[in-house]
C-alpha positions, -999 to 999 in steps of 0.1 A, spaced: -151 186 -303 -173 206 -328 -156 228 -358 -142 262 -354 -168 288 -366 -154 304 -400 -154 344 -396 -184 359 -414 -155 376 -440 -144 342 -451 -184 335 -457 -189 366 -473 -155 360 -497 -165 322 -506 -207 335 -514 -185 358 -534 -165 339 -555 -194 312 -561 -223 335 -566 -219 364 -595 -261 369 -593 -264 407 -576 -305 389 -564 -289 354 -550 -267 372 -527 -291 392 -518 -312 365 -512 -285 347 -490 -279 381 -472 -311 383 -468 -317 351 -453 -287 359 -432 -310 386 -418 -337 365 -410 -317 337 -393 -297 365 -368 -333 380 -362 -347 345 -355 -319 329 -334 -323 364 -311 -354 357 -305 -348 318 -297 -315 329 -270 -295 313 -297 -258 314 -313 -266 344 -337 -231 345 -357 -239 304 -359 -277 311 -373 -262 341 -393 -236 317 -411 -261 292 -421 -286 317 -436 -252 333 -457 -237 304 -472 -267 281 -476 -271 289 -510 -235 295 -520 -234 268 -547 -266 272 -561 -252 293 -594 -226 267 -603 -241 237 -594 -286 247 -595 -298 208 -597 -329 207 -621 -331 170 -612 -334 179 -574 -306 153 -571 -296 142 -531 -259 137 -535 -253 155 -567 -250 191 -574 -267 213 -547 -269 217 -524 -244 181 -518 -219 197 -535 -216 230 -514 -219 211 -482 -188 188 -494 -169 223 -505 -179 234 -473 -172 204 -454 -136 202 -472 -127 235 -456 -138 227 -417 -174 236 -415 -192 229 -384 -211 197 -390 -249 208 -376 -242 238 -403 -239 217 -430 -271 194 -415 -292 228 -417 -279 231 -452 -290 199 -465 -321 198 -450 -332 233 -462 -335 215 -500 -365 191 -494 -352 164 -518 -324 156 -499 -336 137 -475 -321 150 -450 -344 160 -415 -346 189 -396 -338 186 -365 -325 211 -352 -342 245 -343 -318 261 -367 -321 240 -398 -358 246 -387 -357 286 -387 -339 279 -422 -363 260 -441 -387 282 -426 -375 316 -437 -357 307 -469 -389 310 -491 -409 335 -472 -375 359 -475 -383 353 -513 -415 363 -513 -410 395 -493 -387 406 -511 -405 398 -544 -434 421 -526 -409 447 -521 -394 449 -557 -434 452 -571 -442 484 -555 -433 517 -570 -407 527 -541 -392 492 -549 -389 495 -505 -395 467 -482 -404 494 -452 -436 494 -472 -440 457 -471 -466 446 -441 -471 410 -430 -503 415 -445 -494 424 -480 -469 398 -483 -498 374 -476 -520 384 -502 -492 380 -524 -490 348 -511 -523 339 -521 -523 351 -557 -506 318 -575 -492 339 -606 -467 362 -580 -436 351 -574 -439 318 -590 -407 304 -580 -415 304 -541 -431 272 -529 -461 286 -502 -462 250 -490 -422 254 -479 -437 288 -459 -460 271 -446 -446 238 -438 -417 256 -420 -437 277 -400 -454 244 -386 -421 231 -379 -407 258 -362 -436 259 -342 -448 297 -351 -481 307 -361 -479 315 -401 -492 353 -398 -469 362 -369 -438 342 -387 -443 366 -422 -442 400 -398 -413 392 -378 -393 384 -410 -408 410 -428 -395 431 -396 -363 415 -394 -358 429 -437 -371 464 -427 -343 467 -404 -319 461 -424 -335 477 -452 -305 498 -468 -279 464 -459 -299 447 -481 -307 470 -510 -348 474 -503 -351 509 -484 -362 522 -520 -353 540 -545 -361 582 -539 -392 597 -552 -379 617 -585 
């Protein structure tokens, strides 16, 4: 008997009252994007995929884990918050398995499609907010790739965690950076990136 699925509004209210960072929700939103794009284009559950991508980084403000600790801080501790309120177990597998040092494998194609778009969303969006329209419609697979390659951008993103989940989830690399660079541009205004006017 698996867990009922929490509504996206109770998601949404608990990222909420975690997460005060404006660019970490936008991150998980954005993520959230990428994972109903993804599980679309698999014939998957999309509100199930769509969940994951919100909340997987829920705890990160309160609880970031500079010691990349398995059980303490995050992301164990959102999964146990999460777990205390009725979340689906294979959720909370994706969840710990999209933080390398847990120790935790992916197995599933979902907690796959998470590790795999979790950093690249990062990136994207990082090659977004460096142009002057600040717009991800002017973002191209092939932009975000040079970016990729230039060591001093974005320092925060691991390229090995792109590349690594793009392996996994059995997608070529170049073909994995357009679709979620696609999936962001649709939602370009949801998530803040459609640019700011010309003045």
């Amino acid at each position: 008997m698996t867990a009922p699925l929490p509504s996206r509004e109770e998601a949404l209210a608990l990222m909420h009252e975690y997460t005060a960072s404006e660019s970490l929700r936008r991150h998980m939103l954005t993520v959230e994007v990428a994972m109903r794009a993804y599980a679309r284009h698999f014939g998957e559950d999309e509100e199930r995929w769509g969940l994951t991508g919100l909340i997987h980084d829920f705890d990160y403000e309160r609880f970031p884990n500079a010691a990349h600790s398995a059980t303490e801080e995050h992301p164990a501790e959102g999964v146990r918050i999460l777990r205390a309120r009725g979340w689906p177990e294979d959720i909370l597998e994706a969840i710990m398995g999209h933080a390398t040092y847990s120790g935790v494998a992916r197995t599933s194609r979902m907690a796959k499609a998470l590790f795999a778009v979790d950093e690249l969303t990062g990136l994207v969006t990082a090659t977004a907010l460096v142009r002057a329209s600040r717009s991800v419609l002017e973002v191209d697979g092939r932009s975000v790739r040079k970016k990729m390659k230039d060591k001093a951008f974005a320092r925060g993103v691991s390229r090995e965690d792109v590349t690594v989940g793009a392996e996994e989830l059995g997608v070529d690399l170049d073909t994995h950076i357009q679709f979620v660079v696609d999936a962001m541009r649709a939602a370009a205004t949801q998530l803040d990136l459609a640019g700011t006017p010309a003045a």
